[in-house]
C-alpha positions, 0 to 999 in steps of 0.5 A, a space after each residue: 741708735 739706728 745708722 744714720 742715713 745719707 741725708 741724716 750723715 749729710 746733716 750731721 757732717 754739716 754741724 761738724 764743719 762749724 756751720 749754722 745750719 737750716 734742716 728741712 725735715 717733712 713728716 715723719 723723716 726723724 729731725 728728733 734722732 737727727 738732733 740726737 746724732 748731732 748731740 751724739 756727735 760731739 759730746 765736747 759741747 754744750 747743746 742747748 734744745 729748744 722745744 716747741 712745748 714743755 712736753 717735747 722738752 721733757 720727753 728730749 730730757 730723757 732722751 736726747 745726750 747729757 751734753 744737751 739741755 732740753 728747754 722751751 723758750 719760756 723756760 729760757 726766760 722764767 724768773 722766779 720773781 714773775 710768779 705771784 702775778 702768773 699765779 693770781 686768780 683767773 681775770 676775766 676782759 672786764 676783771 682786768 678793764 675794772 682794775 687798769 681803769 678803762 672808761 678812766 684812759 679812754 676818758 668816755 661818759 658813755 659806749 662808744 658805738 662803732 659801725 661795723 663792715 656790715 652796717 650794723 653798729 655795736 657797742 664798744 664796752 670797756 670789757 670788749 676794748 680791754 679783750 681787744 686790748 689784751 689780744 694786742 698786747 698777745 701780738 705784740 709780745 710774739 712780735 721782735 718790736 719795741 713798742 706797741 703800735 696799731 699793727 698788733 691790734 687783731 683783725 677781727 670779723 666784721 671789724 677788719 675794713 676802714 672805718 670800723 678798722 680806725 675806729 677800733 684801732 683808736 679805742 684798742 691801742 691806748 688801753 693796750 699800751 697802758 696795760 703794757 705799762 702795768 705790766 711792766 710795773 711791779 706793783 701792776 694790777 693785771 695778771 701775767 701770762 707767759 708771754 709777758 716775762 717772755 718779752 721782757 726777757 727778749 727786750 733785756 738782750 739775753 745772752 744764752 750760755 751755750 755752744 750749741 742752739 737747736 731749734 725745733 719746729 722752727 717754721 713756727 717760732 714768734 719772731 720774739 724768739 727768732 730775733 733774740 737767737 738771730 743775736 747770738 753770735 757766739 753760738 752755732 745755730 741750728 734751726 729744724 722744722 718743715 717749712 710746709 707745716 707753718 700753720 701758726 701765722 694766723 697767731 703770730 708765728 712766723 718761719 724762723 727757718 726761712 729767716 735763718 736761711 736769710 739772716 745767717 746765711 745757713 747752709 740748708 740740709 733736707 730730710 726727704 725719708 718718710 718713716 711714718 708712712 709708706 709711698 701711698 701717702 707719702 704720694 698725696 703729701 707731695 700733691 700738696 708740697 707741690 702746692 705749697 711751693 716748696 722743693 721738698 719731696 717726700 719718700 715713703 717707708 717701704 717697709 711700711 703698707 700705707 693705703 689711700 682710700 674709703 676708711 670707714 671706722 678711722 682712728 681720727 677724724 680731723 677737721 678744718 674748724 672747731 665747729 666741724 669737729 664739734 659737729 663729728 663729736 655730736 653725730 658719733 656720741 648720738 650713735 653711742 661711740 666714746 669720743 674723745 676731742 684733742 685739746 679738750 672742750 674748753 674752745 666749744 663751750 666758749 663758742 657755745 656760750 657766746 653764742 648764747 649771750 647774742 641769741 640772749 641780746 647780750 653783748 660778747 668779747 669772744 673774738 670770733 664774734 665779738 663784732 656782731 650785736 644779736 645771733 641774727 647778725 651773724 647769721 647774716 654775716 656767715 651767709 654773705 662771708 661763706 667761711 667758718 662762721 658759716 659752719 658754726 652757725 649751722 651747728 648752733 642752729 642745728 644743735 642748740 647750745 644747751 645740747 653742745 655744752 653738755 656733749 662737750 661735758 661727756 667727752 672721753 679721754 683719748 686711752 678710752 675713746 672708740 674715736 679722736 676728733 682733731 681740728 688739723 691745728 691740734 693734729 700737729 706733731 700727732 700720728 694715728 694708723 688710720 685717718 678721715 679728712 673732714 667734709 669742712 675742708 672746703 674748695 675755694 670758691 672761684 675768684 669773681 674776677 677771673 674764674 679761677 680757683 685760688 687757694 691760700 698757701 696757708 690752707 695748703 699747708 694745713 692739708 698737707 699737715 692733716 694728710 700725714 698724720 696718718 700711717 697705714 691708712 687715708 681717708 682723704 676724699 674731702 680734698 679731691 678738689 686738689 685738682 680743680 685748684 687754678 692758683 695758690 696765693 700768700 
């Protein structure tokens, strides 16, 4: 193992004094040799890794000292006695609404019928109310609450403003609380997800037997995990991540480091040496740290030759939404390249089959789309609201949904592909030598109030994750209206 640096010796100086520590590392400045060092350092002690995903895990297994254990917070949490209800066969919204009895909770002889934010009215199913239900029940088990209350139903297009929101909330939280109740039933009828024996694990008020917690990607940790950490009072606590990249909120993560910072009271540490990349890019993640409103700045490698311009053949384009980097997908196989897409097509063909059933007269419970009643109301949405849905309209219009679920069927793996298409979201913990930012990062439009172009911080992040993912070379004219940017907002 390399010398540390001075940031590095400052970090692992501070483990020594006994501290509870928040380490600030931006993209690329070694967190995972840094964690080894503090292993390293003090073999005496029983080190407990906690790994943002299983893979992580493995690969800290193999790596990190003996005196460190290397889990994931659901292997935390795992008993063997939840298995046969993981295990069950797949259960679909109206599978799971059948057998928890919702037109029986609900007490209703026939649909009840929201008016949504765009005066349409739809048709609350049962299948639809249970897949709210059960996305409630999702935010609930990421959250540190005891109970399930109104604030884990989701807000979903066109469903977001009162009086489609109360409505919405009366129907979902009901049969979201009796599904909490058969879950906790050893003789339930839904099927369990992870998050379920997560949460009762949090609730149980674990103790975790170790001498030492590393926490890593910190700054998207649920508030689940946070809180049963925050209670462990006999450990020293020690939370890494880049507080930039929280780009999870949107599903319930929150900055855990922040929250450290807060709660304990931690010393923070930063880890500013880049060594993925060299000062070119190093210079326009600053551009978007500044933005983000953070004092970490990164330094570029040296040693490292990295290039910011046109990059015509890119190892990776990454795109802000699932149905710009569908889009990518259907141009470059048209132009005959093997193309591969990261976290596969699963999310696609869900869209594209939604989208089939309104353009069908069929209702869906897809949560992007559950709202509207006909492919024609979401037209009309996409055009009023100018986001996302915007860009998947076009897509389906464009393409079809025939001609997307069959490009999504003849994606190649990433070894064989000629070209990785990644949302940005998917891109994280990821690294390719050269990198083309999607035309589906689009510029705020102007607030109609004052002018002004504000953007959200979260959105900043999320630029500031797609620009590092490169080493050697950047495409990132898609983002040159970083500088018309007036204001960045919560």
């Amino acid at each position: 193992m390399p010398d540390p640096t001075p940031e590095q010796q400052d970090a692992i100086d501070t483990y020594g004094d006994g501290l509870d520590m928040v380490l600030q590392a931006g993209a690329g400045c070694g967190k995972s040799s840094t964690l080894k060092m503090i292993g390293k350092s003090d073999p005496r002690r029983r080190m407990l890794y906690l790994a943002y995903n299983k893979a992580t895990a493995a690969d800290a297994a193999r790596s990190f000292p003996t005196n460190v254990v290397a889990k994931t917070g659901h292997g935390l949490a795992f008993d063997p006695r939840y298995l046969p209800r993981i295990q069950r066969p797949r259960q679909t919204a109206l599978d799971a609404a059948k057998a928890l009895g919702v037109d029986r909770i609900l007490g209703f002889e026939s649909l009840p019928r929201i008016i949504t934010d765009h005066g349409d009215t739809k048709a609350m199913s049962s299948k639809v109310i249970m897949r709210c239900a059960l996305d409630a029940l999702e935010g609930f088990c990421h959250s540190d609450d005891a109970e399930v209350s109104h604030k884990h139903v989701k807000q979903y297009d066109g469903l977001s403003h009162s009086p489609a929101r109360d409505q919405l909330v009366a129907l979902v939280l009901p049969v979201a609380r009796a599904a909490w109740k058969d879950v906790l039933n050893p003789d339930g009828v839904l099927k369990h997800t992870h998050d379920y024996y997560l949460k009762i694990w949090a609730l149980s008020e674990p103790r975790i037997e170790s001498d030492v917690i590393l926490l890593d990607e910190a700054q998207d940790t649920n508030d689940v995990l946070a809180k049963v950490l925050l209670a462990q009072d006999h450990a020293q606590r020690i939370a890494v991540g880049d507080s930039a990249q929280q780009i999870y909120e949107w599903r319930g993560a929150k900055d855990a480091l922040s929250r450290f910072e807060r709660d304990l009271e931690a010393e923070v540490r930063m880890l500013s040496q880049s060594f993925r990349f060299g000062p070119a890019i190093a210079t326009e993640a600053n551009r978007w740290l500044h933005k983000v409103g953070t004092p970490l700045r990164l330094t570029g490698w040296d040693q490292c030759a990295s290039e910011v311009g046109p990059v015509e053949q890119p190892d990776a384009i990454l795109c802000r939404t699932n149905a710009g980097a569908m889009g990518i997908v259907l141009e470059q196989l048209a132009a005959g390249r093997k193309v591969a897409l990261v976290g596969g097509s699963s999310e696609i063909k869900r869209l594209a089959w939604a989208a089939e059933a309104l353009q069908g007269g069929r209702p869906t419970d897809h949560p992007e789309l559950l709202a509207f009643s006909s492919w024609d109301m979401v037209r009309q949405y996409a055009e009023e609201e100018d986001g996302s849905l915007r860009v998947l309209v076009k897509l389906i219009d464009d393409y079809g949904t025939e001609d997307i679920i069959a490009a999504a069927d003849s994606l190649a793996s990433e070894q064989q592909a000629e070209l990785v298409v990644s949302t940005a979201h998917r891109s994280k913990g990821r690294e390719w030598p050269s990198v083309k930012i999607h035309g589906d990062f689009r510029a705020p439009k102007p607030d109609p109030k004052t002018g002004l172009i504000i953007l959200r911080r979260e959105e900043a992040r999320l630029a500031y994750v797609a620009v590092t993912r490169a080493r050697e070379r950047l495409d990132n004219s898609a983002l040159a209206w970083i500088d018309t940017v007036n204001a960045v907002s919560a």
